[in-house]
KOLKOLLO-266087 format. One record per residue (C-alpha): x, y, z. Coordinates in steps of 0.05 Angstrom, whole numbers, plus 32768, in hexadecimal, padded with zeros to 4 digits. Layout:
<rs>
+------+------+------+
|    u |    v |    w |
+------+------+------+
|    X |    Y |    Z |
...
+------+------+------+
</rs>
This chain:
<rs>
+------+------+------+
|    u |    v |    w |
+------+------+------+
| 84CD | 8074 | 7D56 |
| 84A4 | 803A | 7D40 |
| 84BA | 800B | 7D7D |
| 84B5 | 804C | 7DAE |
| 8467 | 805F | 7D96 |
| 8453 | 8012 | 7DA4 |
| 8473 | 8014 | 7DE7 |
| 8452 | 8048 | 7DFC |
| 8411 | 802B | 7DDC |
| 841F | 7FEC | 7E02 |
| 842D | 800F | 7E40 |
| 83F0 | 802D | 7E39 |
| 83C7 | 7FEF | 7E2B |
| 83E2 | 7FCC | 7E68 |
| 83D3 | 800B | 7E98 |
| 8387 | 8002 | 7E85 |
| 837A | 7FB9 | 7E87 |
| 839E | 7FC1 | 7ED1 |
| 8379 | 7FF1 | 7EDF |
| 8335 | 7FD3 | 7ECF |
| 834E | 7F99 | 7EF0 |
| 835C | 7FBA | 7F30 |
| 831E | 7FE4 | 7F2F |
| 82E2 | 7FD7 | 7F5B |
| 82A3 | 7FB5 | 7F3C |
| 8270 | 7FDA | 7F2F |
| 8246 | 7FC6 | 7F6C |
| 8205 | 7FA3 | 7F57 |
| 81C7 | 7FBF | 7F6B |
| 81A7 | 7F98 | 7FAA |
| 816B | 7F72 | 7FA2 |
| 8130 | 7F7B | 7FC5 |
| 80E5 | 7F54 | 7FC1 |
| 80A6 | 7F7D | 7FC9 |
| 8066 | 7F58 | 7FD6 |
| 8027 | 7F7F | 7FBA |
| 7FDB | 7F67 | 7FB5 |
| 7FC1 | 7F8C | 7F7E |
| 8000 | 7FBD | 7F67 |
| 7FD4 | 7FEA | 7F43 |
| 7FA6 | 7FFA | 7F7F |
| 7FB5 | 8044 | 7F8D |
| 7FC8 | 8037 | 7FDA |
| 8007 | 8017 | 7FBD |
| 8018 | 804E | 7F94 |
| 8051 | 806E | 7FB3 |
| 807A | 8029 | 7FAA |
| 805C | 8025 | 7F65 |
| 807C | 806C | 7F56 |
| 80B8 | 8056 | 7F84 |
| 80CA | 802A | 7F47 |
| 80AF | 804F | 7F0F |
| 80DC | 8087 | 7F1F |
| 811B | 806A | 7F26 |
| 8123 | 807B | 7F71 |
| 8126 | 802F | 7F8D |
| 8165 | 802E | 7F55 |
| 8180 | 8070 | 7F68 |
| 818A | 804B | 7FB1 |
| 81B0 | 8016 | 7F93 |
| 8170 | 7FEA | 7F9B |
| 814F | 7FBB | 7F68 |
| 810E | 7FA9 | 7F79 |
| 80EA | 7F78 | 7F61 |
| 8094 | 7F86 | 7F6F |
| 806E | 7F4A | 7F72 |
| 8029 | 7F49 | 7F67 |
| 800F | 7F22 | 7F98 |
| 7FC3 | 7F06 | 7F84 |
| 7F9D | 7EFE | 7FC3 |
| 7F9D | 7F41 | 7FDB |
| 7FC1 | 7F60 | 8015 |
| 7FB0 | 7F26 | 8041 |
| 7FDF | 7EFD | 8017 |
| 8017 | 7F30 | 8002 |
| 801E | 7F29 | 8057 |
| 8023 | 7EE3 | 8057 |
| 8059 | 7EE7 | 8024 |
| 8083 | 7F13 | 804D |
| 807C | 7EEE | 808D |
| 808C | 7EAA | 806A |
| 80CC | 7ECD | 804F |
| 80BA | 7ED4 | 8006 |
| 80C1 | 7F18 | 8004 |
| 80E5 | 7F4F | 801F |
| 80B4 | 7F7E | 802A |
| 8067 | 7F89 | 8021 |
| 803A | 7FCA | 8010 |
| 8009 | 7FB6 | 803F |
| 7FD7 | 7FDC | 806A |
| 7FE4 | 7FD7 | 80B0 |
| 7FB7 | 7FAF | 80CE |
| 7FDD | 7F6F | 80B3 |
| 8014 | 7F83 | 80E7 |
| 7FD8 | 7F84 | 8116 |
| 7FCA | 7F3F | 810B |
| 8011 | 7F23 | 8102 |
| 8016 | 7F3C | 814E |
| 7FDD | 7F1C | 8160 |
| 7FF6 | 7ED6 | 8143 |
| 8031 | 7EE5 | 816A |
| 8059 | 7EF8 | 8129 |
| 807D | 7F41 | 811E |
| 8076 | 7F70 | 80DE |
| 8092 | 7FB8 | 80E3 |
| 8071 | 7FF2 | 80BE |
| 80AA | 8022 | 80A4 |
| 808F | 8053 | 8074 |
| 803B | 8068 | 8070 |
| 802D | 806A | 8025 |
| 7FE7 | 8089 | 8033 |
| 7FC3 | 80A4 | 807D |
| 7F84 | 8092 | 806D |
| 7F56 | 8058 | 8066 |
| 7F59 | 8061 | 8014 |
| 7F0D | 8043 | 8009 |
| 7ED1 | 8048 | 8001 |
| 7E8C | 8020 | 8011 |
| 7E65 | 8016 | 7FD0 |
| 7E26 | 7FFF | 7FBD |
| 7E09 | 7FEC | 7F78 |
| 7DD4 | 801C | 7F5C |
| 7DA4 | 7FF1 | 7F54 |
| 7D9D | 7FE9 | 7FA2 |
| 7D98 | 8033 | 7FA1 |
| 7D54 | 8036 | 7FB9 |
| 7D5E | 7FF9 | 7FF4 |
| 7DA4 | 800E | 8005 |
| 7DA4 | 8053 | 8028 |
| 7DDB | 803A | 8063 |
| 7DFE | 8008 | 8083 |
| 7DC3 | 7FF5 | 80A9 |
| 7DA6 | 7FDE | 806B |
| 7DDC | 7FAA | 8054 |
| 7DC0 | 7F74 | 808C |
| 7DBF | 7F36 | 8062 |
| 7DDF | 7F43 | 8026 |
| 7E23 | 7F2E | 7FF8 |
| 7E60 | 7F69 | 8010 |
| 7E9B | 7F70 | 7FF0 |
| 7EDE | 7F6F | 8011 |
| 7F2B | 7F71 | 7FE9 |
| 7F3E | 7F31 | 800D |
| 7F24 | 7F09 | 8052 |
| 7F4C | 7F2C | 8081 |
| 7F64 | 7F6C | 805B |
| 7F5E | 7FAC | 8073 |
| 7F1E | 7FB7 | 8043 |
| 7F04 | 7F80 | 8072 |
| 7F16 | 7F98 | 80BF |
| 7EFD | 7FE0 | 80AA |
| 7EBB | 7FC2 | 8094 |
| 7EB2 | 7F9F | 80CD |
| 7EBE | 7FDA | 80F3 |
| 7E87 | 8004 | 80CB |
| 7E5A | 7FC4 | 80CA |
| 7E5A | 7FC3 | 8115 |
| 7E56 | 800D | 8128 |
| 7E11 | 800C | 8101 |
| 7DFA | 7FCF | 8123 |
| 7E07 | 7F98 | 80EF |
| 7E22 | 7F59 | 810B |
| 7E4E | 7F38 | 80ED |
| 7E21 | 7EFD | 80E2 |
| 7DF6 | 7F26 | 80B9 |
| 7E16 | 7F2B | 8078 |
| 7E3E | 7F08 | 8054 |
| 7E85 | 7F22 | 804A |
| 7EA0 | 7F0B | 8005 |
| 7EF0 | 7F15 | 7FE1 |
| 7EE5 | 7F37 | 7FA5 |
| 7F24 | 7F4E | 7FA0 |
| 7F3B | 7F9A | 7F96 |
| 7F45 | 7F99 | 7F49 |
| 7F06 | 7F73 | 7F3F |
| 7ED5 | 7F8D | 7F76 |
| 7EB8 | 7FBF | 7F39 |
| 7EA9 | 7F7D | 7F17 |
| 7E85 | 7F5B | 7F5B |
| 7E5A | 7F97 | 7F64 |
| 7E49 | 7F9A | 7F16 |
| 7E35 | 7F58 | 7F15 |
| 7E0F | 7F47 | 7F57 |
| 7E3D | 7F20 | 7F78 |
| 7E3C | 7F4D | 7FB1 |
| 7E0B | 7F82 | 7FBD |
| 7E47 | 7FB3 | 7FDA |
| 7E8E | 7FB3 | 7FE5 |
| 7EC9 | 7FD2 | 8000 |
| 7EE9 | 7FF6 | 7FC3 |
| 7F2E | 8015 | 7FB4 |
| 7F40 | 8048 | 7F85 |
| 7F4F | 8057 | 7F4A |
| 7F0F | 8023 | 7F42 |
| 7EE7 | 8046 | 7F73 |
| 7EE9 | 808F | 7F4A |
| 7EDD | 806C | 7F06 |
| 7EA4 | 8042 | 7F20 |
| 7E76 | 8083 | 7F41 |
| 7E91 | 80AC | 7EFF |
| 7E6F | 8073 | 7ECF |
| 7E30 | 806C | 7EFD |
| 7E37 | 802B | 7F14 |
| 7E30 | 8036 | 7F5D |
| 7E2D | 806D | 7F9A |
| 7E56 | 8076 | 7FD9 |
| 7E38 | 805A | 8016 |
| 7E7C | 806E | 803D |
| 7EB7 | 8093 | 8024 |
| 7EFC | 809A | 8043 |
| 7F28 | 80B6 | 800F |
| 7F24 | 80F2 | 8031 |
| 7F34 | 8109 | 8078 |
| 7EEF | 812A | 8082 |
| 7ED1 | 80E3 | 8070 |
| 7F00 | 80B5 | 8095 |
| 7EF6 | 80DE | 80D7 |
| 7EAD | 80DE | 80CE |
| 7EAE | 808C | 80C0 |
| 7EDE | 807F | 80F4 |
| 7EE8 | 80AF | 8125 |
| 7F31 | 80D1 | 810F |
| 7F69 | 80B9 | 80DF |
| 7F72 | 8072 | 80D5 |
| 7FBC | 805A | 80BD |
| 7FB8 | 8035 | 8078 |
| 7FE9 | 8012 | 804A |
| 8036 | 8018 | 8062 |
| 8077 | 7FF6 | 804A |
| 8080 | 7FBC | 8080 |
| 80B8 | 7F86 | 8086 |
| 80CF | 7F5B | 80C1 |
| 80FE | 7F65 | 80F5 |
| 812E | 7F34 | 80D9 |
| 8135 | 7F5D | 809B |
| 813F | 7F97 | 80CE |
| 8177 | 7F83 | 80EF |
| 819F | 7F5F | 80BC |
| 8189 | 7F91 | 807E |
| 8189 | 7FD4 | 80A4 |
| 81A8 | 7FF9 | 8069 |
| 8171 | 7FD7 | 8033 |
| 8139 | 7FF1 | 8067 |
| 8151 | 803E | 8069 |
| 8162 | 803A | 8012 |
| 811F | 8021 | 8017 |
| 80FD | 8055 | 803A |
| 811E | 808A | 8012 |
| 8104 | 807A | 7FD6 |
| 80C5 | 8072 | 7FF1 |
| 80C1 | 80B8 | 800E |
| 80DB | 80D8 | 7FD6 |
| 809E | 80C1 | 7FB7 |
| 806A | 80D6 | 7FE9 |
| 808A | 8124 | 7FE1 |
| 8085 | 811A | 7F97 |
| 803B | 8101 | 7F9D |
| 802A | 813B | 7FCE |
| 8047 | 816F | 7F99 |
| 8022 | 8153 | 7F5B |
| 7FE3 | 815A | 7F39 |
| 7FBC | 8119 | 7F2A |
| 7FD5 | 8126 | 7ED8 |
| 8020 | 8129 | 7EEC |
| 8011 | 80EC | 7F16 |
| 7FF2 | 80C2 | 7EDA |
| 8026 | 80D9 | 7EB0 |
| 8057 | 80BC | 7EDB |
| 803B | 807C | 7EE3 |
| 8048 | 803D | 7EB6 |
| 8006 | 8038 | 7E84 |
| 7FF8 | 7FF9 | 7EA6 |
| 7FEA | 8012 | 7EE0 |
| 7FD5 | 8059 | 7ECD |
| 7FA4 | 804A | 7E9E |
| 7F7B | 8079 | 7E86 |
| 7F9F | 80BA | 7E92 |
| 7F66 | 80E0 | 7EA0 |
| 7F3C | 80B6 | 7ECB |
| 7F75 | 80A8 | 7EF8 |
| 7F8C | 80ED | 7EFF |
| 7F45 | 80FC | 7F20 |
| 7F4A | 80C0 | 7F48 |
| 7F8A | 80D2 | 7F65 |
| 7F6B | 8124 | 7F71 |
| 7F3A | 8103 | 7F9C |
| 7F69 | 80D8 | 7FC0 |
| 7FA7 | 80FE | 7FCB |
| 7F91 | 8113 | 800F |
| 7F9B | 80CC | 8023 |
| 7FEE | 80CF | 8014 |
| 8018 | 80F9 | 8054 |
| 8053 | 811A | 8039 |
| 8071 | 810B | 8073 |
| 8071 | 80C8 | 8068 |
| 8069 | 80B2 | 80B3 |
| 803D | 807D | 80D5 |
| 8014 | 809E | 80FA |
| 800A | 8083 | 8147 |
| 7FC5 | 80A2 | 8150 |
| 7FAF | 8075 | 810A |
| 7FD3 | 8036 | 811F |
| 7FA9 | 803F | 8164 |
| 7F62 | 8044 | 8144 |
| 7F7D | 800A | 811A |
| 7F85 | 7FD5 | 814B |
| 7F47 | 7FF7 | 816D |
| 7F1C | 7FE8 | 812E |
| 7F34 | 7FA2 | 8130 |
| 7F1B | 7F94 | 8179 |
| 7ED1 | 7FA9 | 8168 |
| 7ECE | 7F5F | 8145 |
| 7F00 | 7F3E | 816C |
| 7F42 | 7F42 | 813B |
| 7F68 | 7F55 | 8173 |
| 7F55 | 7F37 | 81B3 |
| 7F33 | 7F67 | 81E7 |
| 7F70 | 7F46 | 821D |
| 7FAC | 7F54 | 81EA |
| 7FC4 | 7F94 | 81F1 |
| 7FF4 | 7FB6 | 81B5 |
| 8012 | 7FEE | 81B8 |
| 8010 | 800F | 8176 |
| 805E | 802B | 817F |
| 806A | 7FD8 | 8176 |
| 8051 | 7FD6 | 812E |
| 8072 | 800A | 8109 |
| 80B9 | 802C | 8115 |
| 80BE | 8074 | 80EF |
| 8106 | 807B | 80FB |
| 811B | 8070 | 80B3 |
| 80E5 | 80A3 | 809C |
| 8108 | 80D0 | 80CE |
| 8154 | 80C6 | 80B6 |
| 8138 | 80C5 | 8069 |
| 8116 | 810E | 8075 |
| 8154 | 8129 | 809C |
| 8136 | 8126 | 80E2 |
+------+------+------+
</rs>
């Protein structure tokens, strides 16, 4: 009986070490580099809450977010040098990259809007009443060349301020709160959640704001496309699959932003990037028209884009774009069942 029991036991034994020896590997999950310039800026938020949640892992993806310092203008650089897969970036950098003669591809919109706001420090509230009035002085921008930058142009000469006349200064998006507070510029282009906690404390006033589809129409004329989720067409055609697991994730976040109040939203969020709970919860309430649920680039926005950028010259007034040759929605399309 003895012999027969340890048999079977060894029988047994041999079955399963076969059989994990035979089995498949558990596949590995497939890494993937995002480049960010300033992660906890609320235009990046749906890739922020992409990885928070767990959907970039539920896709089989790990991603890895770098923060890139530098701004936007250098999270673009990384991705068309190769260092990273993909960049949160608004859309203007694929603007420019076709310009140079170089090709980035927006595949997901993480907000519709602009996402900032013009603001001045109150102690120029009595000599700053509108653009008109910032001839000559310090202005704030994320990054040379970032969105913050083209837009302010943009504003800058549809009031009649050349170029020329003030001087345009990186303050960075974290840190433009600290600029203003400290007189190193007299204004700047600010992002929130900085640009809700700096009017709630007193620190400054609006000139301009275009968190809000009222405001960004009456600034520039009708939507205006902002941050998206771009790559390169290399990564296109030889990482198809990434792209679309990509994309899902992404728009699974943008419904989930578009069914939450701004205290589900900061609950969700590492603390890090949070912060305080309650200050970021109204700073996402007065942003959250910005983010489609839709999660598609929209043509009309990529249009006034590269529109914006010819008033100072970004884009040549002899190079024509077509905006259908910066941004390809079809993975927004196949993620929502289209």
């Amino acid at each position: 009986m003895r012999t027969l029991l340890w048999r079977i036991v060894s029988v047994a034994l041999v079955t399963t070490v076969l059989a994990s020896a035979w089995a498949p590997a558990a596949r590995a999950a497939e890494k993937v580099t995002v480049g960010i310039g300033g992660v906890g800026l609320m235009v990046y938020l749906p890739t922020a809450l992409a990885k928070a949640k767990g959907y970039f892992a539920e896709e089989g993806l790990d991603v890895e977010i770098l923060d890139i310092k530098g701004g936007g203008s250098q999270a673009a650089s990384a991705l068309i040098g190769g260092s990273v897969d993909f960049s949160a970036n608004a859309i203007d950098h694929a603007i420019k990259a076709k310009v140079q003669k170089k090709d980035l591809v927006a595949v997901h919109s993480h907000v519709r809007l602009a996402m900032m706001a013009l603001v001045v420090a109150n102690k120029y509230k009595g000599e700053i009443k509108s653009i008109a009035d910032l001839k000559g002085r310090p202005i704030g921008v994320t990054s040379p060349g970032s969105q913050t930058h083209m837009i302010l142009g943009y504003l800058l000469a549809k009031n009649g301020v050349k170029a020329d006349d003030v001087k345009i200064i990186g303050a960075g998006g974290n840190t433009m709160p600290l600029a203003i507070e400290k007189d190193s510029v007299h204004a700047g282009m600010m992002l929130d959640p900085f640009f809700t906690a700096f009017l709630k404390q007193g620190k400054g006033y609006a000139l301009v704001d275009m968190f809000t589809i009222k405001g960004t129409q009456e600034a520039m004329g009708g939507e205006v496309q902002g941050t998206t989720l771009l790559t390169r067409p290399d990564v296109i055609a030889k990482r198809p699959a990434t792209v679309q697991k990509m994309v899902n994730a992404l728009v699974k976040a943008n419904k989930l932003i578009a069914g939450s109040s701004g205290e589900q939203m900061a609950q969700m969020l590492p603390k890090d990037l949070a912060g305080d709970p309650k200050l970021y919860a109204e700073s996402f309430e007065h942003a959250r028209e910005g983010f489609p649920p839709d999660s598609l680039v929209s043509r009309d926005g990529v249009a006034r884009v590269i529109e914006t950028m010819r008033v100072f010259e970004a884009v040549p007034a002899t190079l024509k774009i077509e905006p259908e040759s910066i941004f390809d929605n079809r993975y927004v399309l196949k993620a929502l069942g289209r």
